[in-house]
C-alpha positions in Angstrom: 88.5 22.4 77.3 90.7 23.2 74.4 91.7 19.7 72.1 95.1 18.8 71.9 94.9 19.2 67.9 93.7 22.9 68.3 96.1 23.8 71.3 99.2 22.7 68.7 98.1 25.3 66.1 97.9 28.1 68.4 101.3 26.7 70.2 103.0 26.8 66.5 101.5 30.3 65.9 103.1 31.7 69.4 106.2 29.9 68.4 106.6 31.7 65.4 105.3 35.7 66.1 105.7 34.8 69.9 108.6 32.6 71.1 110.6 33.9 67.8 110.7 37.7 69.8 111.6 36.6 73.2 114.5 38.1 74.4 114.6 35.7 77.4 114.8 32.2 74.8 117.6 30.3 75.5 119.9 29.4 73.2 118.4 26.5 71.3 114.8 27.1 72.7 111.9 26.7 72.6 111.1 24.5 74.0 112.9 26.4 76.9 112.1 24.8 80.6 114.2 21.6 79.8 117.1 24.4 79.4 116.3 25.9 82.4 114.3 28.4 81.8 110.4 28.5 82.8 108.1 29.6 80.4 104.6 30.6 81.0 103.1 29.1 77.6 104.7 26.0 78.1 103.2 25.9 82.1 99.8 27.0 81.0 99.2 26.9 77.5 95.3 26.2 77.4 95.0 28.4 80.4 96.2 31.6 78.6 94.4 30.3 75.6 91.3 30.6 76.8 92.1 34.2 78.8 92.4 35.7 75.3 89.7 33.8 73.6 87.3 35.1 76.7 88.0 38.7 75.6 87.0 40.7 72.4 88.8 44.4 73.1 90.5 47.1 71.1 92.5 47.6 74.8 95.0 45.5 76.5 93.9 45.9 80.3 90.9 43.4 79.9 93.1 40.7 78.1 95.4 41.2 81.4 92.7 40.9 84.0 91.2 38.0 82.6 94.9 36.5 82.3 95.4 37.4 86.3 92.1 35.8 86.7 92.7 32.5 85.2 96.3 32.0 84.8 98.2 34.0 87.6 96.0 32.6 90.5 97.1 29.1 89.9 100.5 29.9 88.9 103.1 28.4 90.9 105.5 31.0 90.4 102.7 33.9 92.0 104.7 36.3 93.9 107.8 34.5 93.0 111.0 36.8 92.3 110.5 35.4 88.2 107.3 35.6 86.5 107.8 33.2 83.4 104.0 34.4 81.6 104.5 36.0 78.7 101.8 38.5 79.3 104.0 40.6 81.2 106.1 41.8 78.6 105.0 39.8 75.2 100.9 40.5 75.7 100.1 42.0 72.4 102.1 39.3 70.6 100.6 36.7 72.2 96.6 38.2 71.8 97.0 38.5 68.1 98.6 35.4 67.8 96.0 33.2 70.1 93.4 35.7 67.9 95.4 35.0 64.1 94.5 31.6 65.0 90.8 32.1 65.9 90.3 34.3 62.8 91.8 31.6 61.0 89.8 28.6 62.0 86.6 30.8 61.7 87.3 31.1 57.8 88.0 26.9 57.6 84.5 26.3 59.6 82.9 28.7 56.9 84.4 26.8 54.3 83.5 23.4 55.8 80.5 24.6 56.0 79.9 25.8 52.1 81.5 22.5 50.9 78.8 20.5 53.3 75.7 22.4 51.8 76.2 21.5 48.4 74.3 18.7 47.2 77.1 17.2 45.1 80.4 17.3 47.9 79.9 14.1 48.8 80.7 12.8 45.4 84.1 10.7 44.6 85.3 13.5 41.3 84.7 16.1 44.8 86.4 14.7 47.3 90.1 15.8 46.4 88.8 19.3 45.6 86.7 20.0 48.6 89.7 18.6 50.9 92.6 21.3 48.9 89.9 23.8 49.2 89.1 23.4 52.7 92.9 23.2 53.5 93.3 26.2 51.6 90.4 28.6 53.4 91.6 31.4 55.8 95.2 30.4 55.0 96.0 33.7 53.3 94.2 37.0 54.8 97.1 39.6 54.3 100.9 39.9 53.3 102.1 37.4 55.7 105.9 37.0 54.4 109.4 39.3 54.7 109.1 42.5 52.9 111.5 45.6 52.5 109.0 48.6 51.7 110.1 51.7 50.7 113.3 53.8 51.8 113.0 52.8 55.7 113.0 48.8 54.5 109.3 47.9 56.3 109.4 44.7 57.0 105.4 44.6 57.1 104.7 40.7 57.4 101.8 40.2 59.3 101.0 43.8 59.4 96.9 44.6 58.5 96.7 47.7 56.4 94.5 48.7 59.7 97.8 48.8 61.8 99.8 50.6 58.9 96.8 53.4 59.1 97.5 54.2 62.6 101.1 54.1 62.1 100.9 56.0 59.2 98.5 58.9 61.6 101.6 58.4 64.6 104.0 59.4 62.0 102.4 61.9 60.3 104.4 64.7 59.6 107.8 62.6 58.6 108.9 61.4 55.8 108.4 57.8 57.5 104.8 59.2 57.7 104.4 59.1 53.9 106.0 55.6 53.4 103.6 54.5 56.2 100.9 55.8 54.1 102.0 54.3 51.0 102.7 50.8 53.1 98.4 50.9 54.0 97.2 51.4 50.6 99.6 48.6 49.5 98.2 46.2 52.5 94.8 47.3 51.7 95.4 45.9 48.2 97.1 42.7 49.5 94.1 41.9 52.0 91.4 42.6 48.8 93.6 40.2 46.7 92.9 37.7 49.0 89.7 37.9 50.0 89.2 38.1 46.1 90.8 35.1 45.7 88.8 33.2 48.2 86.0 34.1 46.8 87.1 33.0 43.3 88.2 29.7 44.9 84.4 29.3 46.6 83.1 29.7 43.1 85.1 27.5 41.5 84.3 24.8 43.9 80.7 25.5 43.2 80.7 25.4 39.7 82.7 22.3 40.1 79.9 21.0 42.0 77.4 21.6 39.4 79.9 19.9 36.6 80.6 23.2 34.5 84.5 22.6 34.7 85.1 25.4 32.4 83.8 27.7 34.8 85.6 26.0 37.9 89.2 26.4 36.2 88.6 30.0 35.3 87.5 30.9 38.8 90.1 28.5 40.2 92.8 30.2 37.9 91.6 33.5 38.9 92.3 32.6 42.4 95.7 31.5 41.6 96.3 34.0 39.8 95.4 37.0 42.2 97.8 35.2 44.6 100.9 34.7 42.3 100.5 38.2 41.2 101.5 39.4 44.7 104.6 37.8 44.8 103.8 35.7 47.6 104.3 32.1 46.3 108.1 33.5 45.4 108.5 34.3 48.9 106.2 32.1 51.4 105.5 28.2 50.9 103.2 26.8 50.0 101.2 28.4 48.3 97.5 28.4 48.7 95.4 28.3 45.9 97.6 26.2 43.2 97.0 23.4 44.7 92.9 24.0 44.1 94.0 25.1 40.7 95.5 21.8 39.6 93.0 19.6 41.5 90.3 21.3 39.4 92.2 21.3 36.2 92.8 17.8 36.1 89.6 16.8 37.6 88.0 18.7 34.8 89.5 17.0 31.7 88.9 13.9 32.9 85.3 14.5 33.4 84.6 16.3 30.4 83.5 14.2 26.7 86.2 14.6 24.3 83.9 17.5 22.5 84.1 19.5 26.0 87.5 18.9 26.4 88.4 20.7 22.9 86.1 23.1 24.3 88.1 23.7 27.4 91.3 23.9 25.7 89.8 26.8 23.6 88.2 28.5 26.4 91.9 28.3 28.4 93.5 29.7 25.4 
């Protein structure tokens, strides 16, 4: 069984790359069966959860059996003249989205678990870090706000530089081909700002941990920094490593001796 706290994050991330696409949304929806209209994730939610979570392919027919299996079978609406599930025509939307969210989660529980294993997290000048670093983990994988790439105006959010490789392959040829190709190296370089940046972020909070605050700013600005280089802050809120930033900043000067303190200063200068 899927907990109510965890079937509202996935319900949020249908809403926004799911619901948002629907053609069949009611004005004013979602949520859309008070307006009229029945919808399949609001009948069975946790159902079609779990259909996705059961599956791990690089195809779409075995996300669709297991959806038959234990959504359609208990469905009301089975053999009715309107199927409400989204799978029918929204599938792929919905996979990545249920799948966003695993990915997601994965990252906090590996944060979680790096703040639990050090020896100092439990610690009162810790606790505000470990919490904006633990909110922060697995937030930011990829460009995930509005862009308008090259001469065809890509909108690429939420595009993997993966996805942008086999469009770049389906178009090759064109001249939207080439600005395919150029839109995955720019992704690719998106994705390995991020994952620097979490890294940079991991390292601050260990250093942080061990009490050499000059260390945990300059990795904690690191991670800011290869964020706000992107543009991202300027276009998707909020941001996910300034918070970290400050938190370690502050917490820093007011643990360091006076002598220390001079000595950050220098070292930030």
């Amino acid at each position: 069984m899927i907990a109510e706290a965890d079937l509202q994050e996935y319900l949020d991330e249908i809403r926004q790359e799911v619901c948002s696409r629907c053609v069949e949304r009611p004005p004013a929806g979602p949520p859309c069966g008070p307006l009229g209209k029945p919808c399949g994730i609001e009948l069975h939610l946790p159902q079609l959860v779990q259909s996705v979570r059961e599956v791990h392919s690089d195809l779409i027919a075995p996300y669709l059996a297991c959806n038959r299996g234990h959504v359609c079978t208990t469905c009301s609406y089975l053999d009715s003249e309107h199927c409400p599930c989204p799978m029918d025509t929204l599938a792929v939307l919905l996979i990545e989205a249920v799948e966003t969210v695993d990915r997601r989660r994965a990252h906090r529980d590996s944060g979680r678990r790096l703040t639990a294993a050090l020896p100092g997290s439990g610690r009162p000048d810790m606790a505000e870090i470990v919490h904006a670093f633990e909110d922060a983990v697995g937030t930011w994988t990829g460009c995930d706000w509005p862009t308008v790439f090259g001469r065809s105006a890509l909108n690429l959010q939420d595009w993997t530089a993966g996805e942008a490789e086999t469009k770049a392959v389906e178009t090759a040829g064109i001249e939207k081909g080439v600005e395919w190709e150029a839109a995955a190296k720019w992704l690719t370089e998106v994705e390995l700002r991020a994952e620097k940046a979490e890294a940079e972020a991991a390292l601050a909070v260990a250093a942080a941990n061990a009490g050499a605050w000059p260390e945990a700013v300059k990795h904690a600005r690191r991670a800011w920094s290869l964020e706000f280089n992107t543009g991202r802050p300027l276009r998707h809120h909020p941001p996910t490593w300034q918070r970290l930033y400050e938190v370690i900043e502050v917490t820093g000067k007011v643990q360091l001796d006076p002598d220390t303190r001079i000595q950050l200063c220098m070292h930030e200068s």
